[in-house]
RODO-2510 file (C-alpha; in nm, 4 decimals, decimal comma):
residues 82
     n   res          X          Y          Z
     1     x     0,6897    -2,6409    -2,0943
     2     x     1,0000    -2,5749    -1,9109
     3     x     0,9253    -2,2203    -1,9374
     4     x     0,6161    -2,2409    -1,7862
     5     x     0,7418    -2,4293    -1,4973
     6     x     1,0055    -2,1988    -1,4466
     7     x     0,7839    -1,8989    -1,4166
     8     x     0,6381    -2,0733    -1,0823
     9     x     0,9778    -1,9758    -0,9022
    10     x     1,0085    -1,5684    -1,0246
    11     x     0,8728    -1,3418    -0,7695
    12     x     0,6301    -1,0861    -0,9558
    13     x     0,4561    -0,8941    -0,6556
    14     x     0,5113    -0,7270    -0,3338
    15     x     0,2711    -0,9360    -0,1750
    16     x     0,4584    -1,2921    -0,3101
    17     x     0,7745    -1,1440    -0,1974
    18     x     0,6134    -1,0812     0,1657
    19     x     0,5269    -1,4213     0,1824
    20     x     0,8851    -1,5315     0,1135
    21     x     1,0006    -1,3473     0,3910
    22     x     0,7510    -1,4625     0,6536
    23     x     0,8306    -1,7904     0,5338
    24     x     1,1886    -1,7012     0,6038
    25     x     1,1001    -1,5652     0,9194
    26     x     0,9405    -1,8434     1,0667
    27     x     1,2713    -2,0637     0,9764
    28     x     1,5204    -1,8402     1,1258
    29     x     1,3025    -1,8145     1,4188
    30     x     1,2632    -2,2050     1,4933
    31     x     1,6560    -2,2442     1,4254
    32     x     1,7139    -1,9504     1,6725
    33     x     1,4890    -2,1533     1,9129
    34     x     1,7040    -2,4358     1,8725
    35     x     2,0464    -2,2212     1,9067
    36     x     1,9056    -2,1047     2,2258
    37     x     1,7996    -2,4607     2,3512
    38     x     2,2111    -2,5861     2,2632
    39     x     2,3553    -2,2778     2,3637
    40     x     2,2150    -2,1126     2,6594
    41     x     2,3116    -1,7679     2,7476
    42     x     2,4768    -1,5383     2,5387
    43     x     2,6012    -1,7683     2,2364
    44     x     2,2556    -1,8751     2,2151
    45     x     2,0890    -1,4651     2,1910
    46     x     2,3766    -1,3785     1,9452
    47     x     2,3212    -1,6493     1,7637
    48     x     1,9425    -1,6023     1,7217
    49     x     1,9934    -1,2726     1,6277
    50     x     2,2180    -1,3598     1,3467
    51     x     1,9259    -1,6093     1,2201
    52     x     1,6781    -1,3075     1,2078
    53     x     1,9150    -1,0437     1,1048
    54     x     1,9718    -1,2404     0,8166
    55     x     1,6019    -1,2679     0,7173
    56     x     1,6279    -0,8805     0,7614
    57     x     1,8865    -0,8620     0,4983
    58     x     1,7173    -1,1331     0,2764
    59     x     1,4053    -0,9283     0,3235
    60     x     1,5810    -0,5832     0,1843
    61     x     1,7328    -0,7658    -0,1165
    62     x     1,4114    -0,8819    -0,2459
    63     x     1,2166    -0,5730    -0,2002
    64     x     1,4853    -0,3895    -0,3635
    65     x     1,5200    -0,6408    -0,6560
    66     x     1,1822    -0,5906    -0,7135
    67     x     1,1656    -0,2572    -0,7429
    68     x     1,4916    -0,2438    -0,9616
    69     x     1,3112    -0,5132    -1,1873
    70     x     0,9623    -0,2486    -1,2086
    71     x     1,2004     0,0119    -1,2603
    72     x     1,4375    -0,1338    -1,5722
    73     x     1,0743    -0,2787    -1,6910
    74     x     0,8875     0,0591    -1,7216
    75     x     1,2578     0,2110    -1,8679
    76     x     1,2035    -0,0878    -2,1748
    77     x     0,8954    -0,0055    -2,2435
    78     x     0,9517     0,3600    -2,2431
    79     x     1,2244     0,2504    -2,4715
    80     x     1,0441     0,0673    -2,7285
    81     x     0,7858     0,2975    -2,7463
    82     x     0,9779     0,5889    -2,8972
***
């Protein structure tokens, strides 16, 4: 049961892991609103920046993890087959 559960939480697709990252992209967007609205000016850009940057970052990792995880899968079963 606990397996089954846990399964909810893996990112399988591309399309899953795009949704992730809007999701993470709306977030770091509404905090950089809110850094801009306490810290006007400067502070307040660089700030928002950082927010989206790391969504950027986030963003790479799990389209890279993904295809690292396809990769080693297909390498398994080329494995086990011979």
């Amino acid at each position: 049961m606990l397996r089954k559960i846990s399964r909810l939480f893996v990112i399988k697709t591309r399309f899953e892991a795009f949704l992730i990252i809007y999701a993470l992209a709306l977030g770091a967007t509404t905090r950089g609103a809110a850094y801009l609205g306490e810290y006007p000016g400067t502070g307040g850009w660089l700030l928002f920046l950082a927010c989206t940057g790391a969504v950027f970052l986030a963003g790479a990792k799990i389209l890279d993890c993904l295809k690292y995880e396809r990769a080693a899968k297909e390498a398994e079963k080329l494995a086990s087959a011979d």
